[in-house]
PDB file of N, CA, C and O in Angstrom, chain B, residues numbered from 101:
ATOM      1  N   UNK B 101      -0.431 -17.047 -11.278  1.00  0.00           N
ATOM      2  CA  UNK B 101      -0.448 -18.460 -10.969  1.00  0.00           C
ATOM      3  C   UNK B 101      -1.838 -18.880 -10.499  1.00  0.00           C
ATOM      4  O   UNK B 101      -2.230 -19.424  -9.467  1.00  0.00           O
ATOM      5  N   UNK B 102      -2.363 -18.509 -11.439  1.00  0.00           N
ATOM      6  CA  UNK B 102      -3.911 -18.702 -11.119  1.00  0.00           C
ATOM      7  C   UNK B 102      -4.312 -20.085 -10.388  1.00  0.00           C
ATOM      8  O   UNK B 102      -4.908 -20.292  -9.331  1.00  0.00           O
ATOM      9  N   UNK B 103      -3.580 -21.231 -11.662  1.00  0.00           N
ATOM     10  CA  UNK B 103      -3.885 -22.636 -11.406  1.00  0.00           C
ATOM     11  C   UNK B 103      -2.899 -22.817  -9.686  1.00  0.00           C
ATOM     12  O   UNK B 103      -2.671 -24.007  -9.470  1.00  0.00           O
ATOM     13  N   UNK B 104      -2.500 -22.132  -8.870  1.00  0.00           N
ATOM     14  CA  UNK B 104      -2.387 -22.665  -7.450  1.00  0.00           C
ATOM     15  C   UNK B 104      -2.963 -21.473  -6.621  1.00  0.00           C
ATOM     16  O   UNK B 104      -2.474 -20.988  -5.601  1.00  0.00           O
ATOM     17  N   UNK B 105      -3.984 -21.140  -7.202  1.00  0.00           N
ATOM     18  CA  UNK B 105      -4.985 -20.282  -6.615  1.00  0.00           C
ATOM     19  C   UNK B 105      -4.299 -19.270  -5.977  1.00  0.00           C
ATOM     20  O   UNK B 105      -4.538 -18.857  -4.842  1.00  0.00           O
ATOM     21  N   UNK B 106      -3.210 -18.776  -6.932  1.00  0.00           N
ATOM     22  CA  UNK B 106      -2.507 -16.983  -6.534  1.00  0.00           C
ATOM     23  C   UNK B 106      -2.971 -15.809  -7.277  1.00  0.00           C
ATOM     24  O   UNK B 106      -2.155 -15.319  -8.058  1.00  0.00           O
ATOM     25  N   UNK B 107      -3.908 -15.368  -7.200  1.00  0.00           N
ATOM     26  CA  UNK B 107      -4.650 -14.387  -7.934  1.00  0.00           C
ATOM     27  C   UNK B 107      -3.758 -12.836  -7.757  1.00  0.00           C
ATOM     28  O   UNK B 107      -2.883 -12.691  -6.903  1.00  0.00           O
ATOM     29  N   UNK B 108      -4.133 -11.857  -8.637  1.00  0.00           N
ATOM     30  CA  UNK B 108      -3.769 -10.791  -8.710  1.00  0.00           C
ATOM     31  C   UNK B 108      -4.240  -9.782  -7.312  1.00  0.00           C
ATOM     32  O   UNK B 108      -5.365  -9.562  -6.862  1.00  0.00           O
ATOM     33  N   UNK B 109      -3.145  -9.387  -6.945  1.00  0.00           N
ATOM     34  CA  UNK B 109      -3.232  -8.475  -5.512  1.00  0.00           C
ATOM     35  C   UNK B 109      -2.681  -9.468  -4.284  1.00  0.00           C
ATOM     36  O   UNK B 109      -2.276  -9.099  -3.181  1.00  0.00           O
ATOM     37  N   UNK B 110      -2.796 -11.018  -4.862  1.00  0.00           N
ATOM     38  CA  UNK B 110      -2.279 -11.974  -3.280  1.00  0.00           C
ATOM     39  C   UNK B 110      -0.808 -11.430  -3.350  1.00  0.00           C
ATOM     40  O   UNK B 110      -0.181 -11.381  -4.408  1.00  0.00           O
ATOM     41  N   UNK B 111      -0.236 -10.966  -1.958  1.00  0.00           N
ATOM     42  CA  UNK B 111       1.319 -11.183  -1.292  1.00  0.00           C
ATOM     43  C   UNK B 111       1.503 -12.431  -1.081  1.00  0.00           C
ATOM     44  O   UNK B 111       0.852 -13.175  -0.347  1.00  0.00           O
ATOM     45  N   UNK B 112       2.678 -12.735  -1.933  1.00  0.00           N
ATOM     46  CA  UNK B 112       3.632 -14.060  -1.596  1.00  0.00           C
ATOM     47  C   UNK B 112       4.446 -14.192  -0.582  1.00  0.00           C
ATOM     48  O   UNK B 112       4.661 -12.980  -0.564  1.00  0.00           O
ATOM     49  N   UNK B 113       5.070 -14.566   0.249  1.00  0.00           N
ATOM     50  CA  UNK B 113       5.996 -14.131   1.520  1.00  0.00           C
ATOM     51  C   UNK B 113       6.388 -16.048   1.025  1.00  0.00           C
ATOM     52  O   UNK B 113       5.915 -17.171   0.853  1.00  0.00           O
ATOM     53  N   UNK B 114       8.016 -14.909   1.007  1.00  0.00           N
ATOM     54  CA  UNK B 114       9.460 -16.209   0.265  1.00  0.00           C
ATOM     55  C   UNK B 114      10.233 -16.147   2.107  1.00  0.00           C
ATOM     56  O   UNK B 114      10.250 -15.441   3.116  1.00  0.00           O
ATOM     57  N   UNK B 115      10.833 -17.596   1.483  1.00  0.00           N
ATOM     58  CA  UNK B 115      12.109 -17.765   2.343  1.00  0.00           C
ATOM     59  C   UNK B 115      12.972 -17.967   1.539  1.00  0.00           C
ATOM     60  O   UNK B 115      12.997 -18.858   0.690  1.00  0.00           O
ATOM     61  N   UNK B 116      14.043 -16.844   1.824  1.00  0.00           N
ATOM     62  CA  UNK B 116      15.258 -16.934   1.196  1.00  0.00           C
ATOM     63  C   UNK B 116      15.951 -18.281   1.901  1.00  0.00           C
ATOM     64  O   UNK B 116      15.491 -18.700   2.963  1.00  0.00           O
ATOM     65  N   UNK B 117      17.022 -18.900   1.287  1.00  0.00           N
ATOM     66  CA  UNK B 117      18.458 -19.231   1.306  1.00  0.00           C
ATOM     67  C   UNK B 117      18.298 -20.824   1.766  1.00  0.00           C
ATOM     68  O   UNK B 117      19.191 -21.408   2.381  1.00  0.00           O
ATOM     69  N   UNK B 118      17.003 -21.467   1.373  1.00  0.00           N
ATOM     70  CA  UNK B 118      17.230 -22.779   1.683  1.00  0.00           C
ATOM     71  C   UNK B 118      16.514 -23.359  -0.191  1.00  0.00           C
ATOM     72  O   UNK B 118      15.904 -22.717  -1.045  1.00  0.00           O
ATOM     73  N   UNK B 119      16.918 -24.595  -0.154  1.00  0.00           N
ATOM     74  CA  UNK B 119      16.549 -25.380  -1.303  1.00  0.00           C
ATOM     75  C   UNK B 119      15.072 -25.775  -1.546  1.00  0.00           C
ATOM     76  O   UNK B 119      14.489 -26.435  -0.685  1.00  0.00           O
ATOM     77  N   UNK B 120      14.504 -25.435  -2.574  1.00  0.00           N
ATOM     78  CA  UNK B 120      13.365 -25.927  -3.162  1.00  0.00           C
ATOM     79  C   UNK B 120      13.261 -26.973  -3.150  1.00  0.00           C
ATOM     80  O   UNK B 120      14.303 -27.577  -3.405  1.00  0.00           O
ATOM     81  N   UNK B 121      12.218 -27.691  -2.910  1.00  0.00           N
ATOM     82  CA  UNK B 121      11.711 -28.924  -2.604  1.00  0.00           C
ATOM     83  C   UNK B 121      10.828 -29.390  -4.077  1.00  0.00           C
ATOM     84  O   UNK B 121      10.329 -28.379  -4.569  1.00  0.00           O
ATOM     85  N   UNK B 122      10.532 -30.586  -4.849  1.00  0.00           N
ATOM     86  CA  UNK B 122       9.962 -30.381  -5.710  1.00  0.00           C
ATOM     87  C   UNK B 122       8.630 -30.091  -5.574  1.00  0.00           C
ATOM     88  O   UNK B 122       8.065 -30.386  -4.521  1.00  0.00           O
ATOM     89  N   UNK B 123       7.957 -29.490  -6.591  1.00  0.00           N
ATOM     90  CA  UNK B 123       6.269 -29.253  -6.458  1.00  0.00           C
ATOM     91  C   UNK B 123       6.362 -27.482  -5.319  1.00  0.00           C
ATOM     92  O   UNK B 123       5.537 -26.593  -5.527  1.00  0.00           O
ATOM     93  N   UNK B 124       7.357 -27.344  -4.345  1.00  0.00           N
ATOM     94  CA  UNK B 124       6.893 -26.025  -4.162  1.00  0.00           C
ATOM     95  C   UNK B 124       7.208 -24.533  -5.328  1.00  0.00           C
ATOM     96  O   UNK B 124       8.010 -24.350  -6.244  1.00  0.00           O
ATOM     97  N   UNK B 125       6.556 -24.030  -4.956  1.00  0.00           N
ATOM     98  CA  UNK B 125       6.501 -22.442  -5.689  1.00  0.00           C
ATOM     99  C   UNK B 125       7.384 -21.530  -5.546  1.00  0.00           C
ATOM    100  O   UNK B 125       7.129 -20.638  -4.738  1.00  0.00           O
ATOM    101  N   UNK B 126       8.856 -21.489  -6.393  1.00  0.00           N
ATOM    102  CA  UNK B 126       9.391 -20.126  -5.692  1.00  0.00           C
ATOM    103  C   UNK B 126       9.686 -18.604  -7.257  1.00  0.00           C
ATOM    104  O   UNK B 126       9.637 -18.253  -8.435  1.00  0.00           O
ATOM    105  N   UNK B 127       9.936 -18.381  -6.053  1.00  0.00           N
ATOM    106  CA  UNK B 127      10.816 -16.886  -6.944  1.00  0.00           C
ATOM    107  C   UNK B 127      12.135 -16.865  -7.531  1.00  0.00           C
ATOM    108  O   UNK B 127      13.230 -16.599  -7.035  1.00  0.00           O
ATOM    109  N   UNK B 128      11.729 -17.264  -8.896  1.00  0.00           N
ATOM    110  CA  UNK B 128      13.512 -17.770  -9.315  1.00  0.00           C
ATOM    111  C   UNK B 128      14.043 -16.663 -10.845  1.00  0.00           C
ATOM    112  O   UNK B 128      13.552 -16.627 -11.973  1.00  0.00           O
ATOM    113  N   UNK B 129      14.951 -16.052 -10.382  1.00  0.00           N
ATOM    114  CA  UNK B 129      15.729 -15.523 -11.819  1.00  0.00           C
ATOM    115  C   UNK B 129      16.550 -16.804 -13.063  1.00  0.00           C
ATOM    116  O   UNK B 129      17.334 -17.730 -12.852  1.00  0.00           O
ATOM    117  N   UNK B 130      15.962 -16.323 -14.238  1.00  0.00           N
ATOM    118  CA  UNK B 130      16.024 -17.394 -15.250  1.00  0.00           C
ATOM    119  C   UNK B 130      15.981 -16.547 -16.349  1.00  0.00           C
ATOM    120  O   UNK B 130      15.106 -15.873 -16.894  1.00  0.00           O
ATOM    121  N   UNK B 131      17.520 -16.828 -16.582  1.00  0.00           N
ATOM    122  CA  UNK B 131      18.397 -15.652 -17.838  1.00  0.00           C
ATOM    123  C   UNK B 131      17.917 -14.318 -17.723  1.00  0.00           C
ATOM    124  O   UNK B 131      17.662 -13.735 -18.777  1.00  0.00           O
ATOM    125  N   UNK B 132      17.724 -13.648 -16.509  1.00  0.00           N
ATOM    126  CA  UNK B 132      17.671 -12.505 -16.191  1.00  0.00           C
ATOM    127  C   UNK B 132      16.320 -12.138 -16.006  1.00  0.00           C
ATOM    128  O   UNK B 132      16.341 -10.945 -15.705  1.00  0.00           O
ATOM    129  N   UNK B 133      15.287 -12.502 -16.027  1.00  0.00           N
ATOM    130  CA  UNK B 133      13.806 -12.645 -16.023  1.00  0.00           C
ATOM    131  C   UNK B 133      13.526 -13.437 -14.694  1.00  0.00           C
ATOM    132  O   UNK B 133      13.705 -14.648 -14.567  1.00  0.00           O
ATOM    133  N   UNK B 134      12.891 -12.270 -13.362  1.00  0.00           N
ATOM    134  CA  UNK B 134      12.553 -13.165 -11.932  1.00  0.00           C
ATOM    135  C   UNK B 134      10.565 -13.114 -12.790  1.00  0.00           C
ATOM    136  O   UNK B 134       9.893 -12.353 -13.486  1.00  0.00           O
ATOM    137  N   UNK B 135      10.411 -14.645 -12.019  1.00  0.00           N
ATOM    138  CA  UNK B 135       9.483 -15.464 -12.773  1.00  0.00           C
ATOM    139  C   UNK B 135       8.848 -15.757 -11.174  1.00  0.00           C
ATOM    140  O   UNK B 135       9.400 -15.202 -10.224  1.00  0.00           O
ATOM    141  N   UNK B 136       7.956 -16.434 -11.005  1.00  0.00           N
ATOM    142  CA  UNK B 136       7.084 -17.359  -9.754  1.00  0.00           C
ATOM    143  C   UNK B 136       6.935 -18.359 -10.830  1.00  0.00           C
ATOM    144  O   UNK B 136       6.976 -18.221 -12.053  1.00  0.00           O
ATOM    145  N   UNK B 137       6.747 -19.433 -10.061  1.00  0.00           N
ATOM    146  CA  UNK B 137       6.794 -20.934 -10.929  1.00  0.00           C
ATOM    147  C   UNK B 137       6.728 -22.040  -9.809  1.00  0.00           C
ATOM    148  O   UNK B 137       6.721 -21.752  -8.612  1.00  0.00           O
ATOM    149  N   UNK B 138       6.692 -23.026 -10.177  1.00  0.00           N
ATOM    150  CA  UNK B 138       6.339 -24.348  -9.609  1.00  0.00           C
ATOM    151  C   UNK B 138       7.763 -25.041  -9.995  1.00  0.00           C
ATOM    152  O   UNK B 138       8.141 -25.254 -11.147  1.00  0.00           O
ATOM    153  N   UNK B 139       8.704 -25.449  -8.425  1.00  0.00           N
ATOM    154  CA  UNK B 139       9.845 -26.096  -8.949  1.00  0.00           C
ATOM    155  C   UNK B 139       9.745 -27.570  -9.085  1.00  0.00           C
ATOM    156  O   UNK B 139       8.972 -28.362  -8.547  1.00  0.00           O
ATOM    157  N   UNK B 140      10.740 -27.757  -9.958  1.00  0.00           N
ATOM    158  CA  UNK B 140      10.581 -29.065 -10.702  1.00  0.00           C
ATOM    159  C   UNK B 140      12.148 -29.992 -10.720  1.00  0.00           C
ATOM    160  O   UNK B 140      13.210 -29.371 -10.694  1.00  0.00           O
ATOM    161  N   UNK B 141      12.121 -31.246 -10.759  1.00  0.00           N
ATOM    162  CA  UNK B 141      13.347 -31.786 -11.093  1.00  0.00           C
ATOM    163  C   UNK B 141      13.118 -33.380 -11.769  1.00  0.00           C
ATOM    164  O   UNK B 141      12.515 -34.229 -11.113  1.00  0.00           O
ATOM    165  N   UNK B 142      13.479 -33.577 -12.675  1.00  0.00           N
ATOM    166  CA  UNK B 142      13.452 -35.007 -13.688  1.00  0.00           C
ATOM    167  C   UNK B 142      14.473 -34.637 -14.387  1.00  0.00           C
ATOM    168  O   UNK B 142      14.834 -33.699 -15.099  1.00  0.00           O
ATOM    169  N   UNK B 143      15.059 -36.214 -13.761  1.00  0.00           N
ATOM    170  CA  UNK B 143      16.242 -37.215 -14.587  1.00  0.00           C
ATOM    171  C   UNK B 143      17.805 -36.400 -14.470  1.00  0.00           C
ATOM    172  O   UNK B 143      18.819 -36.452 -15.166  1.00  0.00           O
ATOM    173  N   UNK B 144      17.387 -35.543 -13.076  1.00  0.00           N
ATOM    174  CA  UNK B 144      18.505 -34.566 -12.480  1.00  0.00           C
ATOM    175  C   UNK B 144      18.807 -33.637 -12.482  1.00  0.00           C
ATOM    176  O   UNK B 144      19.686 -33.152 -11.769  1.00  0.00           O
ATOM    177  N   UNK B 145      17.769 -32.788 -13.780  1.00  0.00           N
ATOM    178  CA  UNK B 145      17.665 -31.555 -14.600  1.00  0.00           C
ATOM    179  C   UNK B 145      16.748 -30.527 -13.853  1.00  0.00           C
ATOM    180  O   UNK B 145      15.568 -30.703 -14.157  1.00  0.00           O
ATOM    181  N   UNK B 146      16.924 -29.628 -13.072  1.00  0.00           N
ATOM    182  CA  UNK B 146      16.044 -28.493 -12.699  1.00  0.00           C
ATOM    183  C   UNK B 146      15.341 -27.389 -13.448  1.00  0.00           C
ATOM    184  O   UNK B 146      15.889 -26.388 -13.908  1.00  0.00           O
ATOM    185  N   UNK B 147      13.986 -27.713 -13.518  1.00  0.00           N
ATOM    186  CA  UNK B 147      13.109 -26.712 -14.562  1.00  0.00           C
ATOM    187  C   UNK B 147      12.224 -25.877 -13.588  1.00  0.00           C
ATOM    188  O   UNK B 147      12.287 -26.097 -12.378  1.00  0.00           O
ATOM    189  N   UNK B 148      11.504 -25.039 -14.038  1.00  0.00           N
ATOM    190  CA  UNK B 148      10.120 -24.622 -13.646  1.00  0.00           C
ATOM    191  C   UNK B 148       9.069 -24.599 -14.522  1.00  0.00           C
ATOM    192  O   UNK B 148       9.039 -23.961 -15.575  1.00  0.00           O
ATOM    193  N   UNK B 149       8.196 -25.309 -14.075  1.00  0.00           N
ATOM    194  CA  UNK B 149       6.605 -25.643 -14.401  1.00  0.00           C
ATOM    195  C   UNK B 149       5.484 -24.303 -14.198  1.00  0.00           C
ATOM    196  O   UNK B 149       5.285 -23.887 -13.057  1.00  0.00           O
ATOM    197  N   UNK B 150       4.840 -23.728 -15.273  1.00  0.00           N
ATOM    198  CA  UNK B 150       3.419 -22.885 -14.601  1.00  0.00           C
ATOM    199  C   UNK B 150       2.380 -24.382 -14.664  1.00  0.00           C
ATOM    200  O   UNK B 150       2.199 -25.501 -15.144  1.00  0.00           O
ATOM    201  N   UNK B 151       1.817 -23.068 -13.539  1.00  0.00           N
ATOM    202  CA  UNK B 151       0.823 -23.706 -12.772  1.00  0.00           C
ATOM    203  C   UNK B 151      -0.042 -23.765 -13.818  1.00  0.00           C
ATOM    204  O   UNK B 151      -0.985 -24.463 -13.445  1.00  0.00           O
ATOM    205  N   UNK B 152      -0.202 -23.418 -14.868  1.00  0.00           N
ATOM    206  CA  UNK B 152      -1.763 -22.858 -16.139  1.00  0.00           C
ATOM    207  C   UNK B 152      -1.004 -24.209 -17.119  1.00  0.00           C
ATOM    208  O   UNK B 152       0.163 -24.202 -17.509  1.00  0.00           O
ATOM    209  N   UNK B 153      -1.868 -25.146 -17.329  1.00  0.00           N
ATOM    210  CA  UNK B 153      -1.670 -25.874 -17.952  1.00  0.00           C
ATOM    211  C   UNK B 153      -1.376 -25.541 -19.419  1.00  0.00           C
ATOM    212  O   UNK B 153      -0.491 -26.075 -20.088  1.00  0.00           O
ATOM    213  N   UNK B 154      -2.101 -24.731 -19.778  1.00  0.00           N
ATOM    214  CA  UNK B 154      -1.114 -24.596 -21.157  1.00  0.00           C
ATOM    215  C   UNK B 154      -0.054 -23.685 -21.425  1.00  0.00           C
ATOM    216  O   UNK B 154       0.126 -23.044 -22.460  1.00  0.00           O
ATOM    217  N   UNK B 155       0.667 -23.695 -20.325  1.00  0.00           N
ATOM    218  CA  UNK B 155       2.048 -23.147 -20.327  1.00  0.00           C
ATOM    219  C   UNK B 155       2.919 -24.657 -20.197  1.00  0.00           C
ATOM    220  O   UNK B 155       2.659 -25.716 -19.624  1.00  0.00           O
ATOM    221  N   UNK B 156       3.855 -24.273 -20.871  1.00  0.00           N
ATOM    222  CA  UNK B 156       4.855 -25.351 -20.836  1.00  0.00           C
ATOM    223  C   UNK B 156       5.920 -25.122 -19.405  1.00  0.00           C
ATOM    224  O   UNK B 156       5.771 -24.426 -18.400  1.00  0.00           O
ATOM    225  N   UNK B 157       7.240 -26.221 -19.925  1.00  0.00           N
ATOM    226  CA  UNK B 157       8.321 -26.127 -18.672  1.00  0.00           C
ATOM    227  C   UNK B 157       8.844 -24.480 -19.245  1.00  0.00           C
ATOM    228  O   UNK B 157       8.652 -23.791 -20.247  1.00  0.00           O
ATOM    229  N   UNK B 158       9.302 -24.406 -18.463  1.00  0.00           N
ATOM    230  CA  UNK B 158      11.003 -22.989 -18.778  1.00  0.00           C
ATOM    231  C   UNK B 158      11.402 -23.707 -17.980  1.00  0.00           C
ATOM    232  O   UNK B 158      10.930 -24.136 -16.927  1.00  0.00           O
ATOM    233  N   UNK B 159      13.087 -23.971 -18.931  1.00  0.00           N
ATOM    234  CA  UNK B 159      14.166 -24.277 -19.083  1.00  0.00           C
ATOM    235  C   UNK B 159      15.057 -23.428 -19.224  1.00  0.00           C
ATOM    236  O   UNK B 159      15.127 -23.149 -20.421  1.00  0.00           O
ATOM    237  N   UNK B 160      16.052 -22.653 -18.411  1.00  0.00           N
ATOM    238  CA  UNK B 160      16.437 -21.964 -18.273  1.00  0.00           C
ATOM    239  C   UNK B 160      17.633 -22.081 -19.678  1.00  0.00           C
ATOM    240  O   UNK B 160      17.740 -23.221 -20.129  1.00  0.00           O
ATOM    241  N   UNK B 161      18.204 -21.360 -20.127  1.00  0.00           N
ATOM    242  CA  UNK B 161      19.277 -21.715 -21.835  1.00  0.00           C
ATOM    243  C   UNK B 161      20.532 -20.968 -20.815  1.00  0.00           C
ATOM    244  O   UNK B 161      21.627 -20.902 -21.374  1.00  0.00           O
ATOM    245  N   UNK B 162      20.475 -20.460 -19.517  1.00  0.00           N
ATOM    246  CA  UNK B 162      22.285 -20.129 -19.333  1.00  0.00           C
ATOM    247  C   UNK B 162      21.976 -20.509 -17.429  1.00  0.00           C
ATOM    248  O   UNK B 162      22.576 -21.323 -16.727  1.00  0.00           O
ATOM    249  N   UNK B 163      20.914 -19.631 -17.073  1.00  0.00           N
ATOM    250  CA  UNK B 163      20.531 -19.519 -15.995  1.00  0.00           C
ATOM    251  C   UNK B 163      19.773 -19.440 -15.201  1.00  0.00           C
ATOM    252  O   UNK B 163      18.978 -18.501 -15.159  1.00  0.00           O
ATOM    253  N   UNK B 164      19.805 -20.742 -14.036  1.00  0.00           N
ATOM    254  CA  UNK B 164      18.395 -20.390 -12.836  1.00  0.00           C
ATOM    255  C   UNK B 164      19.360 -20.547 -11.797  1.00  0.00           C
ATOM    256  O   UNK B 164      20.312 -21.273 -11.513  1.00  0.00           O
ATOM    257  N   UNK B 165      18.450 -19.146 -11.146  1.00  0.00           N
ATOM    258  CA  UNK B 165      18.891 -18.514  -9.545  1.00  0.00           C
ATOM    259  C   UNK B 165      17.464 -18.678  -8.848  1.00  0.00           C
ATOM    260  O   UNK B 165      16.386 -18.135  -9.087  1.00  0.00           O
ATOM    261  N   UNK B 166      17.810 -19.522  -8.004  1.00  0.00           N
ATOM    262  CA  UNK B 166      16.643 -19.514  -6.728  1.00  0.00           C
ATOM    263  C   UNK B 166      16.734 -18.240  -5.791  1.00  0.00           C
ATOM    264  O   UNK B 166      17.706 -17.915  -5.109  1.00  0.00           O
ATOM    265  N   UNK B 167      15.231 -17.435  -5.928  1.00  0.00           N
ATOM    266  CA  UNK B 167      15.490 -16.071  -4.896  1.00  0.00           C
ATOM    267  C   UNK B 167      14.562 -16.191  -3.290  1.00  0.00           C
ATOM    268  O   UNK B 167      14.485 -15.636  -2.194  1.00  0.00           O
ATOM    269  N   UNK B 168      14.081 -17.120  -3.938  1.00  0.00           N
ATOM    270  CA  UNK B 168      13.030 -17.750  -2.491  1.00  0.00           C
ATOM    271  C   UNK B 168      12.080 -18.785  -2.846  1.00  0.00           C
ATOM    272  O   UNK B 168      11.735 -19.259  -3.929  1.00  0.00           O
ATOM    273  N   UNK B 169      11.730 -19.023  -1.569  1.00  0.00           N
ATOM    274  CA  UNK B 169      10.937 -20.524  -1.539  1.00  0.00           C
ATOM    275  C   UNK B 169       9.046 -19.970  -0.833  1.00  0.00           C
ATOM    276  O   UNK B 169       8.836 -19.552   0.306  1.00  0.00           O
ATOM    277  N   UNK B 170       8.054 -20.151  -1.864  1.00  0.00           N
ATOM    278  CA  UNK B 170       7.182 -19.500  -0.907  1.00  0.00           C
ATOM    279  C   UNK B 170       6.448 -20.050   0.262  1.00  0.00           C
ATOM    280  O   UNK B 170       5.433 -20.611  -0.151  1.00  0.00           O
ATOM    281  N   UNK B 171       6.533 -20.103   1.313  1.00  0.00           N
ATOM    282  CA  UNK B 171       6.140 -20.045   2.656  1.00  0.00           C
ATOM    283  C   UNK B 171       4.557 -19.988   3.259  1.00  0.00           C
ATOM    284  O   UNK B 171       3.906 -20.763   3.959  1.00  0.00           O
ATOM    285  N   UNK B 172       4.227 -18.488   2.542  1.00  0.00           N
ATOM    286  CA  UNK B 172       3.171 -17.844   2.619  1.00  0.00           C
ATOM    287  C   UNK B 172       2.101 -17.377   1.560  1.00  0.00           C
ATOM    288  O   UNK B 172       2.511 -17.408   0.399  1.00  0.00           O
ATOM    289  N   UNK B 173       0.807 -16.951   1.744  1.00  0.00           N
ATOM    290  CA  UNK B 173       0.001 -16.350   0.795  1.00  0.00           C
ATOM    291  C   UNK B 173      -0.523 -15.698   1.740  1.00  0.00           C
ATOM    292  O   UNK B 173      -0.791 -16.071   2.882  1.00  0.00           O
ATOM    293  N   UNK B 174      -0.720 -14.351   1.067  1.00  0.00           N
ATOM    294  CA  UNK B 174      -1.543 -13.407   2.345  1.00  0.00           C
ATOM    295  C   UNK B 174      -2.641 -13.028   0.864  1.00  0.00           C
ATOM    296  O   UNK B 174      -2.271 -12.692  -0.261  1.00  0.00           O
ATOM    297  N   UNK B 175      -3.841 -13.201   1.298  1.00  0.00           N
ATOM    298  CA  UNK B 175      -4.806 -12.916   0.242  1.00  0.00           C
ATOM    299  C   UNK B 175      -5.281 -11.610   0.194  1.00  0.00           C
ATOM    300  O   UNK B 175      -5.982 -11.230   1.131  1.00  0.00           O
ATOM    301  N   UNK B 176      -4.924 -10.531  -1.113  1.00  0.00           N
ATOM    302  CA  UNK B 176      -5.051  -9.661  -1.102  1.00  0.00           C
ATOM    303  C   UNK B 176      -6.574  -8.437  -1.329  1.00  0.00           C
ATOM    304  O   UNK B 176      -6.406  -7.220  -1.252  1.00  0.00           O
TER     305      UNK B 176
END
């Protein structure tokens, strides 16, 4: 997640068990694939956004599980 300045080696530190807010970053399983992403919601529909602009939405086709909300960056 380069584009929100999470480089390779940074620790993420999640909070489990509360709701994503839009625009924050969490750790979400999506059809069996745990992903980091930028959460999203339009027109009632919950997606995740990368941060790298030429990545598109993922749209989950059965399933998104929120596993945490990130909190923290500890720069590695």
């Amino acid at each position: 997640m380069v584009g929100r300045h999470i480089l390779p080696g940074d620790v993420v530190v999640l909070e489990n068990g509360r709701s994503p807010r839009p625009g924050e970053v969490v750790a979400a399983l999506v059809d069996n694939e745990s992903v980091l992403r930028e959460y999203r919601v339009e027109n009632g529909q919950s997606f995740l956004r990368a941060a790298h602009p030429a990545l598109g939405r993922l749209i989950p086709a059965r399933e998104l599980v929120i596993q945490g909300v990130m909190v923290r960056l500890v720069r590695g």
